[in-house]
C-alpha positions in Angstrom: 176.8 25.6 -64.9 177.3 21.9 -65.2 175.6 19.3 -62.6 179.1 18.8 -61.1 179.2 22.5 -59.9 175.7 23.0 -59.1 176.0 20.0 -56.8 179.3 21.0 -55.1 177.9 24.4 -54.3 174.6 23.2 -52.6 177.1 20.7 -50.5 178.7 23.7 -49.6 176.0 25.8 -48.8 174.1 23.1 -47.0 176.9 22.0 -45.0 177.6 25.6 -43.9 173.9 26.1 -43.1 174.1 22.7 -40.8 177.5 23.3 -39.5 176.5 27.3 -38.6 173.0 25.5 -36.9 175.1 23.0 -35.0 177.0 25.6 -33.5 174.5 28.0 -32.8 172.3 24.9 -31.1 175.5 23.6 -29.6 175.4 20.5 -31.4 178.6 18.6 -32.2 177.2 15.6 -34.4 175.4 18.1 -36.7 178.3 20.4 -36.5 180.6 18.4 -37.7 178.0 16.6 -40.6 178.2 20.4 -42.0 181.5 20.8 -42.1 182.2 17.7 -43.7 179.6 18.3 -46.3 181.8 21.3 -46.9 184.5 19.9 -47.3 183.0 17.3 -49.9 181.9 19.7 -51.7 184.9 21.4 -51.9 186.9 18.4 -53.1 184.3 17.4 -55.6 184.9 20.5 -57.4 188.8 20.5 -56.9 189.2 16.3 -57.8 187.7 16.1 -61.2 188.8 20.3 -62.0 192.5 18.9 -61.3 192.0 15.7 -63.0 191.4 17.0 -66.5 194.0 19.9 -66.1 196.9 17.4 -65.0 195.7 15.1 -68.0 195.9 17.7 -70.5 199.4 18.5 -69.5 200.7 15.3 -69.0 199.5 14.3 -72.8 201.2 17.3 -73.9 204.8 16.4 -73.0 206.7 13.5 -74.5 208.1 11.3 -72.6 
Protein backbone atom coordinates (compact mmCIF):
# COMPACT_ATOMS: atom_id res chain seq x y z
CA UNK A 1 0.00 0.00 0.00
CA UNK A 2 1.61 3.23 -0.93
CA UNK A 3 1.68 6.29 1.64
CA UNK A 4 -0.95 8.08 -0.56
CA UNK A 5 -3.53 5.23 0.24
CA UNK A 6 -2.65 4.56 3.71
CA UNK A 7 -3.15 8.27 4.40
CA UNK A 8 -6.55 8.60 2.50
CA UNK A 9 -7.96 5.69 4.36
CA UNK A 10 -7.04 6.92 7.93
CA UNK A 11 -8.74 10.42 6.68
CA UNK A 12 -11.56 8.45 6.05
CA UNK A 13 -11.74 6.46 8.92
CA UNK A 14 -10.99 9.31 11.27
CA UNK A 15 -13.35 11.61 9.78
CA UNK A 16 -16.12 8.94 10.00
CA UNK A 17 -15.11 8.23 13.61
CA UNK A 18 -15.42 12.24 14.40
CA UNK A 19 -18.33 12.77 12.19
CA UNK A 20 -20.29 9.48 13.85
CA UNK A 21 -19.05 11.18 17.54
CA UNK A 22 -20.42 14.53 16.53
CA UNK A 23 -23.63 13.21 15.85
CA UNK A 24 -24.00 10.93 18.52
CA UNK A 25 -22.81 14.01 21.03
CA UNK A 26 -24.92 16.35 19.02
CA UNK A 27 -22.14 18.40 17.94
CA UNK A 28 -22.28 20.25 14.64
CA UNK A 29 -18.53 21.77 14.49
CA UNK A 30 -17.06 18.26 15.07
CA UNK A 31 -19.65 16.84 12.88
CA UNK A 32 -19.06 18.51 10.09
CA UNK A 33 -14.81 18.42 10.70
CA UNK A 34 -15.52 14.45 10.12
CA UNK A 35 -17.25 14.66 7.28
CA UNK A 36 -14.95 16.89 5.61
CA UNK A 37 -12.06 14.75 6.52
CA UNK A 38 -14.00 12.19 4.62
CA UNK A 39 -14.40 13.75 1.93
CA UNK A 40 -10.54 14.75 1.71
CA UNK A 41 -9.73 11.65 1.96
CA UNK A 42 -11.74 10.58 -0.63
CA UNK A 43 -10.55 13.05 -3.24
CA UNK A 44 -6.99 12.49 -2.28
CA UNK A 45 -7.33 9.04 -3.52
CA UNK A 46 -9.58 9.98 -6.55
CA UNK A 47 -7.18 13.32 -7.69
CA UNK A 48 -3.84 11.91 -8.21
CA UNK A 49 -5.66 7.98 -9.25
CA UNK A 50 -7.36 10.16 -12.16
CA UNK A 51 -4.39 12.18 -12.86
CA UNK A 52 -2.11 9.52 -14.00
CA UNK A 53 -4.89 7.49 -15.79
CA UNK A 54 -6.07 10.68 -17.88
CA UNK A 55 -2.15 11.28 -18.61
CA UNK A 56 -1.59 7.98 -19.80
CA UNK A 57 -4.44 8.23 -22.27
CA UNK A 58 -4.01 11.54 -23.34
CA UNK A 59 -0.12 10.69 -24.36
CA UNK A 60 -1.45 7.80 -26.15
CA UNK A 61 -3.48 9.55 -28.81
CA UNK A 62 -2.02 11.84 -31.45
CA UNK A 63 -3.08 14.84 -31.80
Amino acid sequence: MAWLSFVSVLLVIVGLSLFLYGVNVYNAVIGWTGFCLCIVGVLLYVIPFLHVHLKKVFMKTPF
